[in-house]
N, C-alpha and C positions, 0 to 999 in steps of 0.2 A: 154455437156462438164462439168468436175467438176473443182470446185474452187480449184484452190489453196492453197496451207500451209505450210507457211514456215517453220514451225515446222517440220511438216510432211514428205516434203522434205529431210531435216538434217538427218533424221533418214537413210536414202535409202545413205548416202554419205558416204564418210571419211573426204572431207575437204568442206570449205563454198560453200554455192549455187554460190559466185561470179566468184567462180572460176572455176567453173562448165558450168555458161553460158558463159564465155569468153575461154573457151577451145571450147565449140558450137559452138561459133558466129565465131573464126577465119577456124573452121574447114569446115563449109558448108554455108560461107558467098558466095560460087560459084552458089550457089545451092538454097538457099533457101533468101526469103524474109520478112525480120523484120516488115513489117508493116503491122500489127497488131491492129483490133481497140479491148480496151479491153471491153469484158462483163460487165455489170452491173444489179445489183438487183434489185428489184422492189422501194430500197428505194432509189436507187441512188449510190449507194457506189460500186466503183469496185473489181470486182471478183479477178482479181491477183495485187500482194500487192509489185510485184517484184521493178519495177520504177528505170530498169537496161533499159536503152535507148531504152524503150517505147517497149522492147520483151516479149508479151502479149501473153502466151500459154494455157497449158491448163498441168494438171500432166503428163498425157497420151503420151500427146506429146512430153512432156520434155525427157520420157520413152525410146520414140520410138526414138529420135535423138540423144539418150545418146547409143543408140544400136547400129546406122549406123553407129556413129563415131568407137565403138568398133570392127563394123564388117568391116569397112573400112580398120583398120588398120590389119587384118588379113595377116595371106602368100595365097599366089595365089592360085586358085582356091576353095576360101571359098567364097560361096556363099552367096550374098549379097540383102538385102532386097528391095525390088521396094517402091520407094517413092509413100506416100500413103496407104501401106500395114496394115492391119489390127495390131491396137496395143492390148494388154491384156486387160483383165474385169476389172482384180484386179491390183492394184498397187502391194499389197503386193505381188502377180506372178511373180513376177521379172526373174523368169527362163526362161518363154515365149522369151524375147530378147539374148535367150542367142542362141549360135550354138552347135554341137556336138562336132565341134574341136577347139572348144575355150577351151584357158588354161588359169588356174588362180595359181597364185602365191599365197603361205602360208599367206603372208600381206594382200590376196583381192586385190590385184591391177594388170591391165591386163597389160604383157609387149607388148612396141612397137614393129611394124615388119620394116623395114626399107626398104624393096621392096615391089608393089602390082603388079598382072596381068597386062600384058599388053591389056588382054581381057579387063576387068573394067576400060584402061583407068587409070588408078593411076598413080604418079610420085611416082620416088624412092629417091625423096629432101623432104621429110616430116620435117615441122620446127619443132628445135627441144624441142623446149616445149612441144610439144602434145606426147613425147617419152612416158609417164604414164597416164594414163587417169581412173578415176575410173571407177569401177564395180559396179554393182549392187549386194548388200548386201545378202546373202541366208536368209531365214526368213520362219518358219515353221507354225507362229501362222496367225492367217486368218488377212485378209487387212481389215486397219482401215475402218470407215465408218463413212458418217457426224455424227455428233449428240453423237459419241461414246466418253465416257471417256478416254481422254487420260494422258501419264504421263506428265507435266508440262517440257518443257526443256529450260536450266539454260544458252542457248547461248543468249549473246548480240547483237545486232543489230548492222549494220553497217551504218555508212554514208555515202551517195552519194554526189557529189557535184552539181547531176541534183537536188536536195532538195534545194537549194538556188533561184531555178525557183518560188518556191512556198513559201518564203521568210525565210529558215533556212538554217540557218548552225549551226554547234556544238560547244558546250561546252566540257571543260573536255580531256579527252584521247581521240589516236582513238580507243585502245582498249574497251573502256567502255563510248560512244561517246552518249551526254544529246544534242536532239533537242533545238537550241535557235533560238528564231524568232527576227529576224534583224530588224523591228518594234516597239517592243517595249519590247526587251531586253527581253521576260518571258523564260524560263530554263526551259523544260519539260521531263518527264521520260523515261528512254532508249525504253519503251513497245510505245510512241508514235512515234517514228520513221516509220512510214509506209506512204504514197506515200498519199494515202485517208485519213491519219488522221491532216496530216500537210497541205494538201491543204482545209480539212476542216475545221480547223485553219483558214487560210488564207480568206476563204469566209464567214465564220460568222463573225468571230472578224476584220477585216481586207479589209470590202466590198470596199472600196476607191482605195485599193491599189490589187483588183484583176487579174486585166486584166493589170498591168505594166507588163513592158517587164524585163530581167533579169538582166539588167544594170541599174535600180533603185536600187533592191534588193542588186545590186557588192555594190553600191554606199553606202547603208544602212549596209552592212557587213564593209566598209572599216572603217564608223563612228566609230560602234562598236567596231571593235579589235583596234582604236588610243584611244576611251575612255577606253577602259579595260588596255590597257598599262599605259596611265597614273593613273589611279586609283591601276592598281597594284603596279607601283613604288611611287606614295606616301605612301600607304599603307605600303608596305615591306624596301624603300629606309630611313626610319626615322633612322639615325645615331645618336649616340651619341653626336654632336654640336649640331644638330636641337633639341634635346631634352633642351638642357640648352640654347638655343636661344627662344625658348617656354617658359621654366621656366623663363628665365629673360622679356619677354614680361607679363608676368602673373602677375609677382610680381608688376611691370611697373603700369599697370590698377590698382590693386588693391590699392598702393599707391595712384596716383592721385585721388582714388575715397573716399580713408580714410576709408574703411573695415578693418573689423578685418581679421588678416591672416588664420584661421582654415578655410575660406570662400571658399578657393581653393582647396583644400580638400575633405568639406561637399557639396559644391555646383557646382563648377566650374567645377572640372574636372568628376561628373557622368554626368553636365548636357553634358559637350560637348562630355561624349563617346556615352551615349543615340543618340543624333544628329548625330555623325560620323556612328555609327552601322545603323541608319534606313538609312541615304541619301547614306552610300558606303558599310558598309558590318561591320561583327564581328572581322573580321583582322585587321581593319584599327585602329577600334575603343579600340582594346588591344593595340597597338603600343602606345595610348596615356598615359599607365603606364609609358612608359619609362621617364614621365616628370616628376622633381623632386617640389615636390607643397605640400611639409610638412610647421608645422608652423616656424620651425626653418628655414628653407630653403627659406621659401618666406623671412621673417624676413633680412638673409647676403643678401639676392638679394637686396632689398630696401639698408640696409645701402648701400651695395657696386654701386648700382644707385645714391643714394645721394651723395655720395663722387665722383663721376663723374661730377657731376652737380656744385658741389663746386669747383674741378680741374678746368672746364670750366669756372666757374665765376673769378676765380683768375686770371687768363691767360686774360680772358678780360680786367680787372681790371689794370693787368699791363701793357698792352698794350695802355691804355685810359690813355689821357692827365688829365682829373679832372673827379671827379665824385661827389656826393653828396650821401647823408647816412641819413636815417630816424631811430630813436632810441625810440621804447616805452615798457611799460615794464606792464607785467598784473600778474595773480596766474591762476594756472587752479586747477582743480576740490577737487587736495590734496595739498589747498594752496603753490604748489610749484610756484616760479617766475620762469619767461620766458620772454628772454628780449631779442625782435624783432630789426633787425637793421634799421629802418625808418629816415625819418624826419617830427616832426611836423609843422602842415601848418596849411592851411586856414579852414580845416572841426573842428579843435578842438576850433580855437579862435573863429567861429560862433556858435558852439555850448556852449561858455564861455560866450558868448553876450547872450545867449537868457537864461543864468539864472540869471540876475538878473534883478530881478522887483519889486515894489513897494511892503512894507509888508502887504496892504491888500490884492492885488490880489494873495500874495505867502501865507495869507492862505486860500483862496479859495482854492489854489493848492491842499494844503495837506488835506484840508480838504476833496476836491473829493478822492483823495488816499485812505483816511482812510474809504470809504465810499463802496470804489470798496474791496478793503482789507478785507473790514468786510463780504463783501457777499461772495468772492471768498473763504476765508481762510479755511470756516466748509464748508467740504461737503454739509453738509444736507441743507445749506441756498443755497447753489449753485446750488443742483437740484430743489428744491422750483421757484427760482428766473427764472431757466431754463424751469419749468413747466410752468410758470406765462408767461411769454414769446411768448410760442405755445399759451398758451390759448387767448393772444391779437394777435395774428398771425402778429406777430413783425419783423421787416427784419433780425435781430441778437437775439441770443439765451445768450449770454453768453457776460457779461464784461471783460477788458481787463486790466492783471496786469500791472503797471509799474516800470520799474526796468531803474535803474541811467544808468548801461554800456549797455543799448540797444538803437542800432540805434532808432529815431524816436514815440518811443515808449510812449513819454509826449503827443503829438501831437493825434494821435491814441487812448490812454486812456480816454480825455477829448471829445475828438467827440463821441466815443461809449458812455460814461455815459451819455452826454447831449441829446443825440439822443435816452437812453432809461430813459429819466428820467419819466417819467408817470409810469412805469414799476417798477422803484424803487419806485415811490411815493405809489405805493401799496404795493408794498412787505414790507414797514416799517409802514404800519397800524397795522401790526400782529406783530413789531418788533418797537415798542414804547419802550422801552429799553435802544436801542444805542441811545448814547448822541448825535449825529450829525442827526437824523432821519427827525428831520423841519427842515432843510438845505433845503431840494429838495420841501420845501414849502413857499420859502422867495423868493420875486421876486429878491433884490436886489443881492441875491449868484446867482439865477440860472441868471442873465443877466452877471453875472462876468465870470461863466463858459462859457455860450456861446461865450464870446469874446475870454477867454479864447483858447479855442478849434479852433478859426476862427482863432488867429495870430499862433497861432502853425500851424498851417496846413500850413502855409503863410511859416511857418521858416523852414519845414521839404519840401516842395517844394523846398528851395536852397537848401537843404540841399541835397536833391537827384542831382539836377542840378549838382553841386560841384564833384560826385562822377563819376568814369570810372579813365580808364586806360591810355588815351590822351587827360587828362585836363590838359593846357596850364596855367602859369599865368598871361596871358591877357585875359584868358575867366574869370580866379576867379574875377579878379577885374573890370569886366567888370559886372560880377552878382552882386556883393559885392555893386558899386557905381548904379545899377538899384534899388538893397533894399533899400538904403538911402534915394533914391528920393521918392521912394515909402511911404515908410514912413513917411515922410515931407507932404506928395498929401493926406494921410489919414487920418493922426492928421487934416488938416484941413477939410476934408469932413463929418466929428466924429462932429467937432465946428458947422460944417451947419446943424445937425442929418440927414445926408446921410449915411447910414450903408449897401453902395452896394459892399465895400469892405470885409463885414463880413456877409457874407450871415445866417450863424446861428442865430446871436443877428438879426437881421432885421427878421426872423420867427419867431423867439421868439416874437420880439415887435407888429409884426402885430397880430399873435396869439392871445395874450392876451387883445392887445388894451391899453396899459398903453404906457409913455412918461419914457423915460429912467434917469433919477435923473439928474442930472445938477451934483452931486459928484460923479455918477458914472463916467460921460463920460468926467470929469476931471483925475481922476484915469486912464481910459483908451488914455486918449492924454498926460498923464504923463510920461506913460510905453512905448508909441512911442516914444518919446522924447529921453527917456533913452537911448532905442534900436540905434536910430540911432546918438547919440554920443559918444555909445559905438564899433558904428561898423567903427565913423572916428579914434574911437583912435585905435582899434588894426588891421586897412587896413586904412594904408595912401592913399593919394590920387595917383596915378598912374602917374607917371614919363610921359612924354608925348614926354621926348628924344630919348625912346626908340621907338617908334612906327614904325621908320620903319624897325625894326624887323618882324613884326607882318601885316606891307602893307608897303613893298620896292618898288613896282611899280607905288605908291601911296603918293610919300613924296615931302615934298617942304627943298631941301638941308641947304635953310639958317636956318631954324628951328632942326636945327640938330645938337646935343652937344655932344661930346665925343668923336671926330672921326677926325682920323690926315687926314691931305690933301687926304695921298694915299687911305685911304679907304673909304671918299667921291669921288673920283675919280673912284672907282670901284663901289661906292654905284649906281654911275652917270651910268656906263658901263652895270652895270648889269639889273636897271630899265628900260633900253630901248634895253634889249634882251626879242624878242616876243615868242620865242621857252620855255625860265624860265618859260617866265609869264605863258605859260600853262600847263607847270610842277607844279606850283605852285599853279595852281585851281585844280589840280590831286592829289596833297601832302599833307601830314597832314603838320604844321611848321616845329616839329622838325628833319621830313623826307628831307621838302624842302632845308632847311640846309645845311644837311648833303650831299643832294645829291650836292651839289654848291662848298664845303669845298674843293675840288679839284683845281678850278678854281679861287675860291675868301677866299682861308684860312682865312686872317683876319676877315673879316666882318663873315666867319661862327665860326670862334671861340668865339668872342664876344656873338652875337645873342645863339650861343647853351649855353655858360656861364651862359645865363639868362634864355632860358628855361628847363636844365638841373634841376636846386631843383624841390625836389616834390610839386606841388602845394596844395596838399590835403594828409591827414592820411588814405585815400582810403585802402588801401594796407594793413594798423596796422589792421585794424578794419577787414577786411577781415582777414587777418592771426587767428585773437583773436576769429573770426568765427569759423573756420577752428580747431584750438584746443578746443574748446569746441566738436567738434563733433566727432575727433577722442580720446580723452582724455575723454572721458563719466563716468557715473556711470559703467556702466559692463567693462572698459576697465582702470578701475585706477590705476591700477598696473604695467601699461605701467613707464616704469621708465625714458626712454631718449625718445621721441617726432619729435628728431629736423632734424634725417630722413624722415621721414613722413609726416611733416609740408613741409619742403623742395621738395619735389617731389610733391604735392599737390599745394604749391604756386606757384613753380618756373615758367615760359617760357622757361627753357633755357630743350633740349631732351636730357637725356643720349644716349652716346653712348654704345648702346648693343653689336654690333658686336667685340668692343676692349673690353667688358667685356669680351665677350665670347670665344672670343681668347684668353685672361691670363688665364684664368680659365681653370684647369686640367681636362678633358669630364670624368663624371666618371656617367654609370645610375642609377638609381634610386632602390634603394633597398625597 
């Protein structure tokens, strides 16, 4: 039996082989039996490639049943082949099936007879599809043969949907129809369309999923075609709003992050088309032009966000019975002023307390400054100092500037020099020069710094405490009267020479083995002293009327000043509601409040009265952060700021969707 070819085939036709076997299959379905096991080769691979409902023939055959049909439909008495009857050698022979009184039309196509013999048995109802049926082609040149060069032909393959058995269905057209495996999505070329190439597919790459049945496969086809629908319509459905709903989310991040705007441009939008094109395709990831991410255009987004965010604060504003207002005022980078609306509080007058101290420990101060200053200043002493460093395999490489407007930065300076003082004490053997060089060879300066550096650490400790976003002012004054006492407990610990409160000067002292001066550790119980009646003068002592603000579930009524009958009467009503009270270990204060304001107005209008001011410059100092880092050296020709700052500080989200409905959809050129 020889292989079949679908090639080969097409040549012998006029129209597709499918059409060809389903004019067979209805014409001698009476007569003839489709099953069929097909041939295969010695590697495994089957011989006919057809994978038309498993009708496994042979050329020959194909021959011979494409003749009986034609001799079937003869007029009577044309003599009709016995099934079984010898077919031709040669395919190309095609005249063999042919008869003496068959006739052929100028087209090549044989016409139907619409009676047969009553001898043969035929009906004279022949459906009428089978009215034309082709012929076999006349053909002079000798019959192909394996192995033979033949001409390459240009017809495309068709899809069956028995190919869904073996886990594909197509891609594309049907006329020009691309095998996809329902598995894992891969797209193959029209030439693999063949019955053995896609089931050999399936059993290499796909061994797991072999022997499913064809309703796994439906089930994998259905995935498929909802994820390509969605993928198509985001892809193709991107309009004009979603593009300026994009651009205003763009511009959105890039504000709150304090980037410069050509960011969106250079970066943002190749990285995100790179990402769109590998994870969904090159269509999707062109649609992403359509978003407008110039620098002008991020730029009106930002202002036009910031002015959202302003509308919304104002409208709160008027809506709020009081509010409170913090005012501070700095220069950024081209001494232009910028004046924050704040209130000063409790972070600045702690930080006014801990500058003043006695004028010998204030010049130790300067004196380490100017110590740090002289290494840092010239390069070349800075990598010297940085070499010398590694070569003691030191925990820090490098000293620390200090500068007045930086958070915590006194505190930090004096720990890092004292901690590499050994390290300076060499690098100024080589640098006998600078006038302050025996400094770091006097016990009584380096016992000064060490203290030094141990109460700062001590002040930049509140100092951190102090700082967030719901500090209360009964926490400030609650830290603020802990440092006092502290204070007071160390001056006298200092007078015992217990120095477990300043752990630097206490290694210092054991270090060395010396007794710390009786003038020094005057000096240092002087400068506590200061501290802490400097910190009763600017944080009085805390009202104690107010407390049950701060534990309402927790008060004794007759202790309680400022409060008319009716709202100890509710103060009474409300402390012995059990449902508050566990509202109130859920709540932050000024939420607990708020949430109650319903129920007991007055006691919540009072109580928020008092925790409404800011209790700290938290917020100044952030902001002054915040311009510094989008107001830089590369960016000083920014000329207005106060969008930028604005969308970067605020809490309060623009709204996008009303931007982007006033705005006229126009894309991106």
């Amino acid at each position: 039996m020889r292989e079949y070819d679908d090639q080969l085939l097409s040549e012998y036709f006029d129209v597709s082989f499918m059409d060809v076997v389903t004019a067979l299959l209805d014409a001698s379905e009476r007569r003839y039996s489709t099953d069929y096991e097909p041939e295969v080769k010695d590697d495994g691979e089957e011989m006919f490639d057809g994978g038309i409902n498993d009708f496994v023939v042979s050329m020959v055959s194909v021959v011979v049943i494409a003749s009986e049909v034609i001799l079937e439909m003869q007029p009577s008495g044309t003599s009709e082949p016995q099934r079984g009857q010898a077919a031709p050698q040669e395919i190309g022979n095609v005249d063999g099936v042919k008869t003496k009184d068959e006739e052929v039309d100028d087209t090549g196509m044989q016409p139907a007879k619409a009676e047969t013999s009553a001898k043969s048995g035929g009906t004279a109802d022949l459906d009428c599809k089978m009215s034309i049926v082709p012929a076999a082609k006349q053909h002079t040149d000798a019959s192909p043969r394996r192995g033979r060069t033949k001409e390459k032909s240009t017809k495309l393959r068709k899809y069956d949907s028995n190919y869904l058995s073996m886990g594909f269905t197509f891609n594309g057209s049907e006329e020009e129809p691309k095998p996809q495996c329902v598995v894992r999505f891969e797209v193959l070329s029209n030439e693999a369309l063949k019955p053995s190439k896609l089931k050999r597919h399936l059993e290499t790459k796909h061994k797991e999923h072999a022997m499913k049945s064809i309703d796994f496969f439906k089930n994998k086809e259905q995935e498929l075609r909802k994820n390509m629908k969605f993928i198509k319509k985001t892809a193709t459905d991107c309009t004009n709003e979603s593009a300026v709903k994009a651009s205003f989310i763009v511009s959105l991040l890039i504000g709150k992050s304090g980037k410069p705007h050509t960011i969106a441009e250079d970066l943002i939008l190749p990285a995100a088309k790179a990402m769109v094109s590998a994870m969904i395709g090159e269509e999707a990831a062109n649609s992403l032009n359509k978003i407008a991410l110039s620098n002008d255009t991020i730029k009106k987004r930002i202002d036009r966000l910031s002015g959202n965010i302003k509308e919304q604060l104002l409208q709160r504003i008027n809506k709020s019975d009081y509010f409170s207002l913090q005012l501070d005022e700095s220069t950024d980078i081209t001494n232009k002023s910028v004046l924050l609306c704040y209130h000063h509080c409790c972070i600045h007058r702690e930080a006014i307390v801990s500058k003043k101290i006695p004028i010998h420990l204030k010049t130790v101060l300067d004196d380490a400054v100017k110590i740090v200053n002289f290494i840092k200043a010239k390069s070349l002493n800075s990598r010297i100092f940085k070499q010398l460093c590694k070569d003691m395999v030191s925990e820090h490489y490098q000293l620390l500037l200090h500068s007045e407007i930086r958070w915590l930065s006194r505190g930090k300076v004096l720990s890092r020099l004292f901690e590499l003082k050994d390290e300076v004490r060499l690098f100024f053997i080589e640098h006998k020069s600078f006038s302050l060089s025996e400094r770091v060879n006097d016990y009584s300066w380096l016992a000064t710094l060490a203290y030094l550096s141990d109460i700062f650490t001590h002040l930049n400790a509140l100092n951190l405490s102090l700082q967030g976003t719901h500090i209360t002012i009964f926490k400030v004054e609650d830290k603020i009267e802990a440092m006092i006492k502290k204070l007071e407990l160390w001056s006298l610990r200092l007078s015992k020479k217990n120095y477990d409160p300043f752990p630097n000067l206490k290694n210092f002292i054991e270090s060395t083995e010396e007794e710390l001066s009786n003038k020094d550790s005057k000096y240092f119980i002087q400068h506590m002293g200061d501290m802490q009646r400097s910190f009763c003068d600017y944080f009085p002592v805390p009202d104690i009327s107010r407390n049950w603000i701060r534990q309402p579930f927790e008060i004794d009524i007759h202790q309680i000043n400022g409060l008319t009958s009716l709202e100890e009467d509710s103060l009474v009503e409300m402390s012995t509601d059990t449902s508050l009270k566990m509202q109130f270990n859920q709540k932050s204060l000024e939420h607990f409040w708020l949430h109650v304001r319903k129920d007991y107005p007055q006691l919540s209008s009072k109580a928020l009265k008092v925790l409404i001011p800011f209790p700290t410059t938290y917020l100044c100092e952030k902001a002054f952060s915040a311009l510094v880092y989008i107001k830089n050296k590369f960016r000083n020709r920014l000329e207005n700021v106060e969008s930028e700052l604005r969308l970067k500080l605020s809490s309060i989200e623009p709204d996008v969707q009303k931007l982007e409905t006033e705005m006229q959809h126009q894309p991106s050129h």
